[in-house]
N, CA, C, O and CB atoms as a CASP TS submission, in Angstrom:
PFRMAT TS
TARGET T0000
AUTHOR 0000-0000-0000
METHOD Language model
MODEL 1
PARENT N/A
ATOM      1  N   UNK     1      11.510 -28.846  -0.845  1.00  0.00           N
ATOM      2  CA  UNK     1      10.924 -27.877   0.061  1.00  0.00           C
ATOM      3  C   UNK     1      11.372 -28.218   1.484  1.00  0.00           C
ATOM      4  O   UNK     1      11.177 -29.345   1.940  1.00  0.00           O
ATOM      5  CB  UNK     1       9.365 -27.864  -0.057  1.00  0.00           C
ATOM      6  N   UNK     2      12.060 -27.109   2.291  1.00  0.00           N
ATOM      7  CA  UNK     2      12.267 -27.254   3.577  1.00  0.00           C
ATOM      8  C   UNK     2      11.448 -26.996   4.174  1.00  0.00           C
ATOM      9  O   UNK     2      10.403 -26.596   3.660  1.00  0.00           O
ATOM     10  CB  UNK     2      13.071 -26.790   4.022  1.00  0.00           C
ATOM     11  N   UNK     3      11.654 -27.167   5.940  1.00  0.00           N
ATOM     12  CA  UNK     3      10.479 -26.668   6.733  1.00  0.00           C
ATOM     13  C   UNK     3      10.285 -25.247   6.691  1.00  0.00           C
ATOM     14  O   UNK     3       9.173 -24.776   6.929  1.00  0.00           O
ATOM     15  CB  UNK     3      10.584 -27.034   8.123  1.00  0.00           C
ATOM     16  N   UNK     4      11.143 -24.616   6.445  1.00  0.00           N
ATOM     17  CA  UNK     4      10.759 -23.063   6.769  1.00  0.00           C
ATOM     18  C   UNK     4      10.007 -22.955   5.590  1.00  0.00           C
ATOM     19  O   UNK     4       8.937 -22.406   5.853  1.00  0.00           O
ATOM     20  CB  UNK     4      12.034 -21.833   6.935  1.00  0.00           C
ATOM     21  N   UNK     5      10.127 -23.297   4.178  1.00  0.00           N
ATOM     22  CA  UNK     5       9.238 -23.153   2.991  1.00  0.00           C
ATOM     23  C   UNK     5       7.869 -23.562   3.575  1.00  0.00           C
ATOM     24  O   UNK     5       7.112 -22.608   3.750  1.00  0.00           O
ATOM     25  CB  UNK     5       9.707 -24.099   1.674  1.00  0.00           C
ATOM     26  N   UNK     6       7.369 -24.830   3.928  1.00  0.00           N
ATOM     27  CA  UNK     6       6.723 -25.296   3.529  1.00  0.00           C
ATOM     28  C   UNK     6       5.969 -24.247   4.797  1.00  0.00           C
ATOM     29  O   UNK     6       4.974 -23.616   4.438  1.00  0.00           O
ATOM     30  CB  UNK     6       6.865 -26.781   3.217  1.00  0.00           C
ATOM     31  N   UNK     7       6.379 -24.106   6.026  1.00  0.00           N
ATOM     32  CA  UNK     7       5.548 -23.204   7.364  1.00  0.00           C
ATOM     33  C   UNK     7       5.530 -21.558   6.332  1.00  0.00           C
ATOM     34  O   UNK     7       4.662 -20.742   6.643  1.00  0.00           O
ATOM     35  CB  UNK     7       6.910 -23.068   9.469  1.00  0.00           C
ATOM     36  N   UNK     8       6.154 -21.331   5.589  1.00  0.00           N
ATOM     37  CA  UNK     8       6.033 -19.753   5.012  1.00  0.00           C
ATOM     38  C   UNK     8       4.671 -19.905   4.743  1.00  0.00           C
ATOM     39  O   UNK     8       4.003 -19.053   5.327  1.00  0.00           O
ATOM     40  CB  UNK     8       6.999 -19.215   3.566  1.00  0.00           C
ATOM     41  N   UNK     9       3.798 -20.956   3.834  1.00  0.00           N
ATOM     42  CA  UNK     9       2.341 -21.069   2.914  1.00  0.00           C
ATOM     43  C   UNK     9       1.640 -20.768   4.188  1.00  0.00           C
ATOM     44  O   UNK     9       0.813 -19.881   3.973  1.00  0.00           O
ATOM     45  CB  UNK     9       1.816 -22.752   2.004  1.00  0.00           C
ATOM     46  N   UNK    10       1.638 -21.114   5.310  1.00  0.00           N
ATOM     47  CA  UNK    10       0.776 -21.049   6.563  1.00  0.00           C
ATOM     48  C   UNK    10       1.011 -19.509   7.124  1.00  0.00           C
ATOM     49  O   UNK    10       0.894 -19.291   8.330  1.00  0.00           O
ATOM     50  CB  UNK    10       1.264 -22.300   7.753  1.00  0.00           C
ATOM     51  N   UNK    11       1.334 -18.495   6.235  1.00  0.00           N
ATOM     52  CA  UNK    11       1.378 -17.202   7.031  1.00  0.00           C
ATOM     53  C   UNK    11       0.128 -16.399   7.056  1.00  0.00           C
ATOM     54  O   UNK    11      -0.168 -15.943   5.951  1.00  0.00           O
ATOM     55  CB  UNK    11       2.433 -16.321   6.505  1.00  0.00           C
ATOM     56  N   UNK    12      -0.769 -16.076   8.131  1.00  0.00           N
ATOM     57  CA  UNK    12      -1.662 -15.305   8.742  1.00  0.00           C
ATOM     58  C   UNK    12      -2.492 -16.716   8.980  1.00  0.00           C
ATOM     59  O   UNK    12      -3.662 -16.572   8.623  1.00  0.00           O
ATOM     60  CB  UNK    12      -2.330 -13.932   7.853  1.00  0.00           C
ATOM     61  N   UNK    13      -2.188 -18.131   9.520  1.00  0.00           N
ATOM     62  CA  UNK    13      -3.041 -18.691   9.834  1.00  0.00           C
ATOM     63  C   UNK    13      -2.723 -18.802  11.744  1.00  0.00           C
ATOM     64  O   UNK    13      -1.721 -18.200  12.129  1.00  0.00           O
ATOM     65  CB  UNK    13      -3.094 -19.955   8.821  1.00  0.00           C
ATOM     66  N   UNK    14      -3.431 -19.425  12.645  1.00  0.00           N
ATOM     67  CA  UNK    14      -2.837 -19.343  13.457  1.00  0.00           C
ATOM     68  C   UNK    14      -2.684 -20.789  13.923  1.00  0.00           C
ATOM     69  O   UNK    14      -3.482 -21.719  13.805  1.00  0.00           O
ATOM     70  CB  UNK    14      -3.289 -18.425  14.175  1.00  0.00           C
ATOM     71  N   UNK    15      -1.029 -20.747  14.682  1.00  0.00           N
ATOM     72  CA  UNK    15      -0.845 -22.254  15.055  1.00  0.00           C
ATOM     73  C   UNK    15      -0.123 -22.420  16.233  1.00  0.00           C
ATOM     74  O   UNK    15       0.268 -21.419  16.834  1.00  0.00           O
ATOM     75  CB  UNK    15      -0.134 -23.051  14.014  1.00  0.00           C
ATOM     76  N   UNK    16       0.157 -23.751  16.729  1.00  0.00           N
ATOM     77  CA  UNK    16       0.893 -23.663  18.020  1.00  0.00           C
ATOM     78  C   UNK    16       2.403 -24.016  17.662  1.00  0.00           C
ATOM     79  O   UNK    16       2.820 -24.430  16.581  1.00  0.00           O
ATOM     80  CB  UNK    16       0.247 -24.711  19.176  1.00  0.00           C
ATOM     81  N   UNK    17       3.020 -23.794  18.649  1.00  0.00           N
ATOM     82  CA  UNK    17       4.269 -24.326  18.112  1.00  0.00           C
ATOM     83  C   UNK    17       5.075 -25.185  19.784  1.00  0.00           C
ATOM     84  O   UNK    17       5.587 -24.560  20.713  1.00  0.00           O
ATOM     85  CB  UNK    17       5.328 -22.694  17.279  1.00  0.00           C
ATOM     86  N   UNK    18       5.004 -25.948  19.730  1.00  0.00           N
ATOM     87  CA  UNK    18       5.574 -26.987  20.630  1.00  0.00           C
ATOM     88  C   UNK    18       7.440 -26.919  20.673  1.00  0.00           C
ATOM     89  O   UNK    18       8.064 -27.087  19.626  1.00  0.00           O
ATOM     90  CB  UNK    18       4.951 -28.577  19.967  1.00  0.00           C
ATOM     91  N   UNK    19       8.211 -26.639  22.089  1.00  0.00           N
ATOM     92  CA  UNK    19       9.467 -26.528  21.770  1.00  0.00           C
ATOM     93  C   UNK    19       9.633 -27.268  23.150  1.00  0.00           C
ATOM     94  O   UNK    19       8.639 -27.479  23.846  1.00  0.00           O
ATOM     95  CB  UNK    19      10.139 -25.024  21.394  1.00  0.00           C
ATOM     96  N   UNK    20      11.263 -27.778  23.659  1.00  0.00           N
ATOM     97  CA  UNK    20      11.232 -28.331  24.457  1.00  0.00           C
ATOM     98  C   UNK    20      10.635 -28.183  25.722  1.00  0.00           C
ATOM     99  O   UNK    20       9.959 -28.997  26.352  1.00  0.00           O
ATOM    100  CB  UNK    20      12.016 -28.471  24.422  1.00  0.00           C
ATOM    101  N   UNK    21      11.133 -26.492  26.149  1.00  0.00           N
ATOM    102  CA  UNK    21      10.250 -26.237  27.267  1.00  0.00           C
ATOM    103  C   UNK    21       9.547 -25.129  27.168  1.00  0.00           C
ATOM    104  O   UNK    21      10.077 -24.161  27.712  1.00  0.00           O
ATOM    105  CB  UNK    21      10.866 -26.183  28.422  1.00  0.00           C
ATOM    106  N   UNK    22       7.971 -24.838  26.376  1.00  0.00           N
ATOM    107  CA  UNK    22       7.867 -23.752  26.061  1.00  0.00           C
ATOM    108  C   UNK    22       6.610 -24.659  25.500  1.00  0.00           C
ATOM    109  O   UNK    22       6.459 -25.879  25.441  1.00  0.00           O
ATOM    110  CB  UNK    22       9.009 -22.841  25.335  1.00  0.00           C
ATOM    111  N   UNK    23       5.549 -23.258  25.010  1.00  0.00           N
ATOM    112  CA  UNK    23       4.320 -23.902  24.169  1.00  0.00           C
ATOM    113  C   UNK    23       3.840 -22.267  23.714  1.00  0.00           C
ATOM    114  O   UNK    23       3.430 -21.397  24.482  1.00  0.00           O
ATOM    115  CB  UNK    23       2.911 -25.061  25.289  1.00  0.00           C
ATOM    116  N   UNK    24       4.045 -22.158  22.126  1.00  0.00           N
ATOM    117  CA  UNK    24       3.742 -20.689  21.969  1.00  0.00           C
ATOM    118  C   UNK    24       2.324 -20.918  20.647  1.00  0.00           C
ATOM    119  O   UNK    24       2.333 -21.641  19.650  1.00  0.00           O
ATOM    120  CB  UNK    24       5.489 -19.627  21.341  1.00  0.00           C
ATOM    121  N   UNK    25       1.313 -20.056  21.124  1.00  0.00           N
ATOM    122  CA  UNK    25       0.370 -20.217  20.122  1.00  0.00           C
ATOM    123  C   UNK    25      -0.158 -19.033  20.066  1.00  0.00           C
ATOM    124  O   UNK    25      -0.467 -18.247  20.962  1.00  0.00           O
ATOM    125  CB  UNK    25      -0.576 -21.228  20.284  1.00  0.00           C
ATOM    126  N   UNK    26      -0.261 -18.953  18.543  1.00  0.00           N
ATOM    127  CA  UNK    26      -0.733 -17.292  17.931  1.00  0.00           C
ATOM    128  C   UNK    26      -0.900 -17.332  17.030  1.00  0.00           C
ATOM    129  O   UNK    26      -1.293 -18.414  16.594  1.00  0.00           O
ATOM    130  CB  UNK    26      -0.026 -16.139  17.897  1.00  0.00           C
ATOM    131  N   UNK    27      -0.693 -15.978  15.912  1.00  0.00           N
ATOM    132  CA  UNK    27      -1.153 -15.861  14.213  1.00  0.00           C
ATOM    133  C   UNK    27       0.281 -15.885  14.061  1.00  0.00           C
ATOM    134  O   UNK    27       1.034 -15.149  14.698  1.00  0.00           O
ATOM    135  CB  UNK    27      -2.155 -14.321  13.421  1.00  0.00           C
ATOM    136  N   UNK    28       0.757 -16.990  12.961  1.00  0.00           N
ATOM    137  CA  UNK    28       2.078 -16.550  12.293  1.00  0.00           C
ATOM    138  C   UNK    28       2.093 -15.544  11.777  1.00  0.00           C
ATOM    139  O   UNK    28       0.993 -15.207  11.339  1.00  0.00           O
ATOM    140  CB  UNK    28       2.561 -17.235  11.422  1.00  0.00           C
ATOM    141  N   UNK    29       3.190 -14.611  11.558  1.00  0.00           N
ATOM    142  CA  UNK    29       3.633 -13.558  11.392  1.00  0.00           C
ATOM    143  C   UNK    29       4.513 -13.428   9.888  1.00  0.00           C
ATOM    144  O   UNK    29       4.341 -12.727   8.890  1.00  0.00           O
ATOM    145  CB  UNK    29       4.319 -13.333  12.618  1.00  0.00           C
ATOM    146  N   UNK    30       5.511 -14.446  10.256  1.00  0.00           N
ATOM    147  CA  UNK    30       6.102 -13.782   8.946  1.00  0.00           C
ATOM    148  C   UNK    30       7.532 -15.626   9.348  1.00  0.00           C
ATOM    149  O   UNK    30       7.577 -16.230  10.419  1.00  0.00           O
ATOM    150  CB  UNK    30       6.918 -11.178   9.174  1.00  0.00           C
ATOM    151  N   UNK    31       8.228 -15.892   8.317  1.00  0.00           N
ATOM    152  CA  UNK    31       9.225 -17.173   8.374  1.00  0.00           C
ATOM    153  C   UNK    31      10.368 -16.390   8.040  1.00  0.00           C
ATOM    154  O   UNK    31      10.131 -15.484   7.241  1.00  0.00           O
ATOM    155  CB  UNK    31       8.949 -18.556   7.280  1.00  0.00           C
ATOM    156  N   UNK    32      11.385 -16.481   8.384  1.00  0.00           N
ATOM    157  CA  UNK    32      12.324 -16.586   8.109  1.00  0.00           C
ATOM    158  C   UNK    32      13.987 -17.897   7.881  1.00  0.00           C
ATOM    159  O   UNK    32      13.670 -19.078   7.745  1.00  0.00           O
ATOM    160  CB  UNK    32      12.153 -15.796   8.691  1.00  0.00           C
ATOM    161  N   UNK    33      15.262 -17.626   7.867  1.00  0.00           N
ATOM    162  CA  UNK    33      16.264 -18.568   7.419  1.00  0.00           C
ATOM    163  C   UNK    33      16.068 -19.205   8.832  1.00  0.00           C
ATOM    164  O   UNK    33      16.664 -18.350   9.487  1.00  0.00           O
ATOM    165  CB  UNK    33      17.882 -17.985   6.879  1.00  0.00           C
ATOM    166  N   UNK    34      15.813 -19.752   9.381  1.00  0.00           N
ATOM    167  CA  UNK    34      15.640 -20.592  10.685  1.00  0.00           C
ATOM    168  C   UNK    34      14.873 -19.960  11.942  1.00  0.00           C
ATOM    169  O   UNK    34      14.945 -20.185  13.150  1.00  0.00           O
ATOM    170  CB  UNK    34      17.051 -20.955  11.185  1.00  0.00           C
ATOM    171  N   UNK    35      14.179 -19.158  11.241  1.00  0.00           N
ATOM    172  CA  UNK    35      13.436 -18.337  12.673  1.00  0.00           C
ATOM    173  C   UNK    35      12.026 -17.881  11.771  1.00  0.00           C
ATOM    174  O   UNK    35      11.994 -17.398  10.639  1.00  0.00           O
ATOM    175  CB  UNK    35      14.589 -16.551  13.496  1.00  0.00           C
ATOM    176  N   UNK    36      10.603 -18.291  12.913  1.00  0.00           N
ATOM    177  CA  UNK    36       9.905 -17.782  12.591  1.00  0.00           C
ATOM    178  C   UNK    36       9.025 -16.631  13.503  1.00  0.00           C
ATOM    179  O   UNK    36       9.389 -16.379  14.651  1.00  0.00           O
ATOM    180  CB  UNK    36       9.497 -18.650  12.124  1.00  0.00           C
ATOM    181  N   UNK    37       8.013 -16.056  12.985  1.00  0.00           N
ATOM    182  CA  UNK    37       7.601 -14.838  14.232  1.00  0.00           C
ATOM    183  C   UNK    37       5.984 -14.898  14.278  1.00  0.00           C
ATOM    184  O   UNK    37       5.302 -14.811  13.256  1.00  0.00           O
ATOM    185  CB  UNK    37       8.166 -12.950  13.754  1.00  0.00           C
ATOM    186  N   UNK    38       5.276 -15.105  15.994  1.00  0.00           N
ATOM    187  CA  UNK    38       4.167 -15.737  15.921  1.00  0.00           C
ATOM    188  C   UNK    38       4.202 -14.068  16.961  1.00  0.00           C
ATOM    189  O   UNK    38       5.069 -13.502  17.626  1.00  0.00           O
ATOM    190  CB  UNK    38       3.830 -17.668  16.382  1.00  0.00           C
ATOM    191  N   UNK    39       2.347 -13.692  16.514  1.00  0.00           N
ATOM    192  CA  UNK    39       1.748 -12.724  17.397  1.00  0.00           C
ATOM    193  C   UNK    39       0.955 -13.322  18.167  1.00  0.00           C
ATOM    194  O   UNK    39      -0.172 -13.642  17.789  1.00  0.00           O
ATOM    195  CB  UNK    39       1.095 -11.710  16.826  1.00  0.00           C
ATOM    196  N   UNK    40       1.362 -13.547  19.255  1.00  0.00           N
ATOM    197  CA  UNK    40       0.719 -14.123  21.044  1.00  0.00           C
ATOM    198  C   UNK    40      -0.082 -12.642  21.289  1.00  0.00           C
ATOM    199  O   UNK    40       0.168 -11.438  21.234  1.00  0.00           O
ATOM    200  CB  UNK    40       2.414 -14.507  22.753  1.00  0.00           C
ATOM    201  N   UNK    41      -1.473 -13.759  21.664  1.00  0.00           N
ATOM    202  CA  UNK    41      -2.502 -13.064  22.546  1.00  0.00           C
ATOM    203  C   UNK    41      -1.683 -12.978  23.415  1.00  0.00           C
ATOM    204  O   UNK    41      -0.832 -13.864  23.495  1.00  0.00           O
ATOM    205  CB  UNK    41      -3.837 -13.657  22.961  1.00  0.00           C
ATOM    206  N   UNK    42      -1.684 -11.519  24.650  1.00  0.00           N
ATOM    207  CA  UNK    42      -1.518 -11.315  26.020  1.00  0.00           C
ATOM    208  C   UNK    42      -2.551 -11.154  26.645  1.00  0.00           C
ATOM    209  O   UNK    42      -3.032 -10.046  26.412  1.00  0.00           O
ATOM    210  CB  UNK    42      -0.812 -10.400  26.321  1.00  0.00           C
ATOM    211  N   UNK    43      -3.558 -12.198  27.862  1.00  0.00           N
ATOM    212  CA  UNK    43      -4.211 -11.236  28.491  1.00  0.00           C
ATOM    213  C   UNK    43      -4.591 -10.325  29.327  1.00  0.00           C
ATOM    214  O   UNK    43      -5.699  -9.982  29.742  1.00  0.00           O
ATOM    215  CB  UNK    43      -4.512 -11.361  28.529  1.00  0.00           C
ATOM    216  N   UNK    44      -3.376  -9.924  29.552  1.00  0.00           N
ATOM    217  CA  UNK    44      -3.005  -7.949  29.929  1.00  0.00           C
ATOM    218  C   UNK    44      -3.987  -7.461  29.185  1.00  0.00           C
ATOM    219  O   UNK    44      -4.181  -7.989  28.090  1.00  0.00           O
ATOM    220  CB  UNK    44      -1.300  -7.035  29.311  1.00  0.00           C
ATOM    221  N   UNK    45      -4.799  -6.378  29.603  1.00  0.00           N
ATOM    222  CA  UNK    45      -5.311  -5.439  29.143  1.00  0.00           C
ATOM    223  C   UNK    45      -4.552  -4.225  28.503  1.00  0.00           C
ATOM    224  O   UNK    45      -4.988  -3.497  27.611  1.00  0.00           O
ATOM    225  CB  UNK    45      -5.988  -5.168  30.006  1.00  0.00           C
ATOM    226  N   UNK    46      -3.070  -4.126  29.263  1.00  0.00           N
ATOM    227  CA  UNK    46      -2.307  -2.973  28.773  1.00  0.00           C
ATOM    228  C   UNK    46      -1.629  -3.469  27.327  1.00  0.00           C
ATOM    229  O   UNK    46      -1.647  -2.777  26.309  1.00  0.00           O
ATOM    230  CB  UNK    46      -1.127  -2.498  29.952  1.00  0.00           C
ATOM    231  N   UNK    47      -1.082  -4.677  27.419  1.00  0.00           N
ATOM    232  CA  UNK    47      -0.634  -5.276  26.204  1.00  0.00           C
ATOM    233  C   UNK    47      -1.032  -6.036  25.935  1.00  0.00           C
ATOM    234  O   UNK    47      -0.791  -7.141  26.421  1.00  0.00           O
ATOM    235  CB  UNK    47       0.280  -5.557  25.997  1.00  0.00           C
ATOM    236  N   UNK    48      -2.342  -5.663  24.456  1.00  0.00           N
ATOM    237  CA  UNK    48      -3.180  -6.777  24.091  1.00  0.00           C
ATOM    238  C   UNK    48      -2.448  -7.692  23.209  1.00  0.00           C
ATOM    239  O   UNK    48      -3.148  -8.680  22.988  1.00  0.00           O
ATOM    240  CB  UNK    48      -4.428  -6.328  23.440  1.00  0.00           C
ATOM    241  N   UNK    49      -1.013  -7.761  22.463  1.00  0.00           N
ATOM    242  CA  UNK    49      -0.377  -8.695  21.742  1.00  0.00           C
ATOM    243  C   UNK    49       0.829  -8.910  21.693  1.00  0.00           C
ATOM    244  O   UNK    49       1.150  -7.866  21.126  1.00  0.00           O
ATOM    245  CB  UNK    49      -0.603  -8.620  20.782  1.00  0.00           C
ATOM    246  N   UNK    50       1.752  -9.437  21.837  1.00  0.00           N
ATOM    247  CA  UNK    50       2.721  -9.638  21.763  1.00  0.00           C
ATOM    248  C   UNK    50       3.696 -10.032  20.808  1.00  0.00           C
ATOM    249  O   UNK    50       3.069 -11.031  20.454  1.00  0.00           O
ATOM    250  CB  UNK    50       2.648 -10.036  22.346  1.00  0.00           C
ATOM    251  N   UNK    51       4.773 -10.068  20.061  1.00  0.00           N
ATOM    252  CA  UNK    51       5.317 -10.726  19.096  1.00  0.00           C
ATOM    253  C   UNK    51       6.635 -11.611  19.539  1.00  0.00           C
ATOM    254  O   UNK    51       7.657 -11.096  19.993  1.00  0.00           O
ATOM    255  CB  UNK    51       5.582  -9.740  18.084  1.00  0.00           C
ATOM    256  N   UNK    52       6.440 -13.106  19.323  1.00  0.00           N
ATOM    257  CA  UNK    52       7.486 -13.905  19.407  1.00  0.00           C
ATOM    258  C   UNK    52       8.221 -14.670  18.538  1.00  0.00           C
ATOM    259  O   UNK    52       7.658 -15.448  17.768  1.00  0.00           O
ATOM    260  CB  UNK    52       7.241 -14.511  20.050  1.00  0.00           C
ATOM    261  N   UNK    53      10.030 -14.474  18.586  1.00  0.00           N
ATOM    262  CA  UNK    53      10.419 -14.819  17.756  1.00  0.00           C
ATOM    263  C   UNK    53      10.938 -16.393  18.018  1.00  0.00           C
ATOM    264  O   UNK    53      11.450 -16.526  19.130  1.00  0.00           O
ATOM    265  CB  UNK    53      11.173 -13.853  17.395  1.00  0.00           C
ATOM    266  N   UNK    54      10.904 -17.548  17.242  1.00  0.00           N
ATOM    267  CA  UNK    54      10.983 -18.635  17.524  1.00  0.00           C
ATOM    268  C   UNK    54      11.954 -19.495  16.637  1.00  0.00           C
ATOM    269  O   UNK    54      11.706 -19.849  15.485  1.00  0.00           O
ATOM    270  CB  UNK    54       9.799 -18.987  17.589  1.00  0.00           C
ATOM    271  N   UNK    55      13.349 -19.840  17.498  1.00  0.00           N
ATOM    272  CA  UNK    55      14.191 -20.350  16.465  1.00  0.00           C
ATOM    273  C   UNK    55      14.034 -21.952  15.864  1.00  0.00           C
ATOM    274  O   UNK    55      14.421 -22.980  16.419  1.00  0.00           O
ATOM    275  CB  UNK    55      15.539 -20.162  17.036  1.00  0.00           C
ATOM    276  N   UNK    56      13.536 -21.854  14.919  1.00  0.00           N
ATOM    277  CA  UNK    56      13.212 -23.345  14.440  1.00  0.00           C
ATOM    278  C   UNK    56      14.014 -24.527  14.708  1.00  0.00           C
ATOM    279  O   UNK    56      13.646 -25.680  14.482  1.00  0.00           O
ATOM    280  CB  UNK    56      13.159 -23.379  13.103  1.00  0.00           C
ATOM    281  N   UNK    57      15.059 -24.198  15.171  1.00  0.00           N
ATOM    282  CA  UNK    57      16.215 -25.681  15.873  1.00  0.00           C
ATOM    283  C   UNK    57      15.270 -26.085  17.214  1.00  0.00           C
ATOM    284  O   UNK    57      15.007 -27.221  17.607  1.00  0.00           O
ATOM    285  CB  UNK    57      18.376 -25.014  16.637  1.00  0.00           C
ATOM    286  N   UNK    58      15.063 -25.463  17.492  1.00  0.00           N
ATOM    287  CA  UNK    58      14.203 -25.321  19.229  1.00  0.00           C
ATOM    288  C   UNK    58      12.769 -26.378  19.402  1.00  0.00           C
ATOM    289  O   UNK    58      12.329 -27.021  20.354  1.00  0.00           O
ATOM    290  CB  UNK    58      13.405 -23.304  19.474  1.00  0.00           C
ATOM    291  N   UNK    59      12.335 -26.196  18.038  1.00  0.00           N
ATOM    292  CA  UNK    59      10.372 -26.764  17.557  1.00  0.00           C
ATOM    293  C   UNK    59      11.200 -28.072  17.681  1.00  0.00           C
ATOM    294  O   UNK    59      12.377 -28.385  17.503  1.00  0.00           O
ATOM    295  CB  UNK    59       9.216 -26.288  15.446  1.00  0.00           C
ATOM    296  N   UNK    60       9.913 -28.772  18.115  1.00  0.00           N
ATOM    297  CA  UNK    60       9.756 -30.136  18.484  1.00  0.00           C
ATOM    298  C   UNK    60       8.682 -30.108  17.511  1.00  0.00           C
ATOM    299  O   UNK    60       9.047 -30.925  16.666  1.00  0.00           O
ATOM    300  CB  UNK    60       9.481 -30.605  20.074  1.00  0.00           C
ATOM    301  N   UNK    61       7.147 -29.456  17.015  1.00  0.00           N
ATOM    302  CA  UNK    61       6.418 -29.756  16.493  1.00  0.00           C
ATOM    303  C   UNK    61       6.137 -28.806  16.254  1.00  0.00           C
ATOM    304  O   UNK    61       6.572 -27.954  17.028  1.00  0.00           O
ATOM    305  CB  UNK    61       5.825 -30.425  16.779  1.00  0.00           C
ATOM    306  N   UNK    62       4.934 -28.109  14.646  1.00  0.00           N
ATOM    307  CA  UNK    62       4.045 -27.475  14.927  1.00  0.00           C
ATOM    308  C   UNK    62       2.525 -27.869  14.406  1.00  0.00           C
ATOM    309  O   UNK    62       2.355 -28.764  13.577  1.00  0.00           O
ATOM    310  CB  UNK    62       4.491 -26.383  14.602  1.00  0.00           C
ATOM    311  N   UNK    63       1.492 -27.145  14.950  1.00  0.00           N
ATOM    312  CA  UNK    63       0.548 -27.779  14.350  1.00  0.00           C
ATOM    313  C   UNK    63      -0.512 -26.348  14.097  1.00  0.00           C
ATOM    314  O   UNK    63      -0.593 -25.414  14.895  1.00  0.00           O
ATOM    315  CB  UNK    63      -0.009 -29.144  15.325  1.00  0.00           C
ATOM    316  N   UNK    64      -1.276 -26.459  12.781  1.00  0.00           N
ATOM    317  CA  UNK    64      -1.503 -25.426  12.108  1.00  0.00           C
ATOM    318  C   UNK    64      -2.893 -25.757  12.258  1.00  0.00           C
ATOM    319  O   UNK    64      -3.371 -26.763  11.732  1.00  0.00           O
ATOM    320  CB  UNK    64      -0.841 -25.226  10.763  1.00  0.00           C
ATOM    321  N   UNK    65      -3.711 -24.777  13.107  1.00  0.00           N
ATOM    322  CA  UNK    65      -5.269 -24.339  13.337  1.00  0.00           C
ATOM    323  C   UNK    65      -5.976 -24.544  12.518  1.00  0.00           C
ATOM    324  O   UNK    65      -5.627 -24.109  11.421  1.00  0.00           O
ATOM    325  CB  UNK    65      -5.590 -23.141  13.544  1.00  0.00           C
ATOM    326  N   UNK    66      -7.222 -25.241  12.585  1.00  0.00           N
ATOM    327  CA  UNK    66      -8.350 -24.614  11.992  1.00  0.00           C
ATOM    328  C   UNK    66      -8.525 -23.655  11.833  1.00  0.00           C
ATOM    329  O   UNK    66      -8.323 -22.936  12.812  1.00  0.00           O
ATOM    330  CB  UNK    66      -9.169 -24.733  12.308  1.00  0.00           C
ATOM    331  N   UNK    67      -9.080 -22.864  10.346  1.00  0.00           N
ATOM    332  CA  UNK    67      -9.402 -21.836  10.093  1.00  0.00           C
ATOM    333  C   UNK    67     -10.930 -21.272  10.716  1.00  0.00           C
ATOM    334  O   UNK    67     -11.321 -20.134  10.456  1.00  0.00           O
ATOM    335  CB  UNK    67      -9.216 -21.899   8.802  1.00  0.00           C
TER
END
C-alpha cells in the first residue's frame, strides 16, 4: 500500500496537510496518482468553500482529524 492508497480510506474525513510553505486544512475530497483534493473553509461570506488541489511530492506531513 502506497501513500495515496492508504490517504484514499480517509476520504470525507477532514485533515491538515502540512507542505513546505503552505498549511491546507479541510474535508478530503477525493486522491488521486500523486495529487489529492481538500475542500477549504473560506471565510468570505461570498465564497463559503473552496477546493484545493495538492500535489503529494509537495506534503511534508498529513494528519487526519478527529471525527
Amino acid at each position: 500500500m502506497n501513500f495515496s492508497q492508504a490517504l484514499a480510506t480517509f476520504i470525507g474525513r477532514r485533515i491538515e496537510a502540512f507542505l513546505t510553505n503552505q498549511f491546507v486544512q479541510g474535508t478530503l475530497l477525493g486522491v488521486g496518482d500523486g495529487f489529492f483534493t481538500v475542500e477549504v473553509p473560506n471565510p468570505s461570506y461570498t465564497t463559503p468553500t473552496t477546493q484545493v488541489t495538492v500535489f503529494i511530492q509537495n506534503v511534508e506531513f498529513v494528519r487526519i482529524l478527529a471525527a
